[in-house]
C-alpha positions as CSV (number, residue, x, y, z in Angstrom):
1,X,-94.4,-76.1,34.5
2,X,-96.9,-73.0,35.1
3,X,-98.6,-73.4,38.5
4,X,-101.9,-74.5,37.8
5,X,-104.9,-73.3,40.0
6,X,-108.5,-75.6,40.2
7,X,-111.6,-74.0,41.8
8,X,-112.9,-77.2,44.5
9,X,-116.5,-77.6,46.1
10,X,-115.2,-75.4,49.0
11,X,-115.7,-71.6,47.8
12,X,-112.5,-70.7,50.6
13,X,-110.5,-73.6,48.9
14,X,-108.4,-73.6,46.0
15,X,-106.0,-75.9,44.4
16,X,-102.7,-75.5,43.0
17,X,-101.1,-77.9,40.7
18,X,-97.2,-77.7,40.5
19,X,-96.6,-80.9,38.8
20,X,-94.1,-82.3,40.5
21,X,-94.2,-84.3,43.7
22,X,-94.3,-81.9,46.8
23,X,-94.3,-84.5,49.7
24,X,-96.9,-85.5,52.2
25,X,-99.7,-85.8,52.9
26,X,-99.3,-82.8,55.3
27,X,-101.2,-80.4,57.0
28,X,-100.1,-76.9,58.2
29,X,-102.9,-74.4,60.1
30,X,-102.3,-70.7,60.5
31,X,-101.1,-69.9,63.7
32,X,-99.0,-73.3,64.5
33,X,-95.5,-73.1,64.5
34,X,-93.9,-74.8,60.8
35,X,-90.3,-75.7,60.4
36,X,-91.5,-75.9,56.6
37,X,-90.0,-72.9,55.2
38,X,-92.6,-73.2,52.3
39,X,-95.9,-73.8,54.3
40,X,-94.5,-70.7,56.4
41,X,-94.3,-68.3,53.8
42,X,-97.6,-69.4,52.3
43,X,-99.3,-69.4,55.7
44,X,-97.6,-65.8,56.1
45,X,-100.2,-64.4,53.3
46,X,-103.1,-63.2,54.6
47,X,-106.3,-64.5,54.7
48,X,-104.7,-68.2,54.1
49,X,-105.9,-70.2,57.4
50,X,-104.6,-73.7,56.2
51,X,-102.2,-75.5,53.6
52,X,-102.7,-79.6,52.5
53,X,-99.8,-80.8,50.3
54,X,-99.8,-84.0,48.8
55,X,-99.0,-85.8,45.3
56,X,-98.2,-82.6,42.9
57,X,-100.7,-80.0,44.4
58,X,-101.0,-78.1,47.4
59,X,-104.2,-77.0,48.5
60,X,-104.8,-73.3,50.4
61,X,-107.8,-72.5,52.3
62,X,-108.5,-69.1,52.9
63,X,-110.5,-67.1,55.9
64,X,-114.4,-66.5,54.2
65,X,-113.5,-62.5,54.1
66,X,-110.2,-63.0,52.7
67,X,-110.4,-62.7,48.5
68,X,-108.2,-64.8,46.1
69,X,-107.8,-61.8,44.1
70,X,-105.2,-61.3,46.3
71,X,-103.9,-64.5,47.9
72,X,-104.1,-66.2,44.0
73,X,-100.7,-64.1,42.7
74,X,-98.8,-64.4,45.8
75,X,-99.7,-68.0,46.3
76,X,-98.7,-68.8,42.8
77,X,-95.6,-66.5,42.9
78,X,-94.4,-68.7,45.7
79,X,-94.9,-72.1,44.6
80,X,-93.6,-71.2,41.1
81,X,-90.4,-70.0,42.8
82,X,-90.2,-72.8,44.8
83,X,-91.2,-76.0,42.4
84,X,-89.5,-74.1,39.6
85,X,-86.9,-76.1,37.8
């Protein structure tokens, strides 16, 4: 399934929908060490300050000057590489 992205109430929050189950609830916040290879490499994009993951979605919140125009591809590029098949 195509990684599917949902604008919230929060402006510097978006949500991804990978549609399968992706553990949790957890919580990862830039600049804490992660043994979660896959909260690491999100949390390694910049501009993303936080990561929720629960259900089939993860959630990214972003820095108010950061843009989605660029976290959006990488963030999606990751997730479908990692939920993929």
């Amino acid at each position: 399934m195509p990684v599917r992205v949902d604008v919230t109430p929060n402006p510097n929050a978006l949500k991804f929908t990978v549609g399968t189950p992706v553990g949790g609830p957890k919580t990862f916040v830039a600049g804490q060490e992660t043994d979660d290879p896959l909260a690491a490499e999100l949390l390694a994009i910049d501009g993303v300050t936080s990561i929720f993951m629960t259900a089939d979605f993860v959630t990214l919140s972003k820095a108010p000057e950061a843009g989605w125009d660029t976290i959006t591809p990488k963030a999606t590029e990751i997730l479908e590489r990692h939920f993929a098949g």
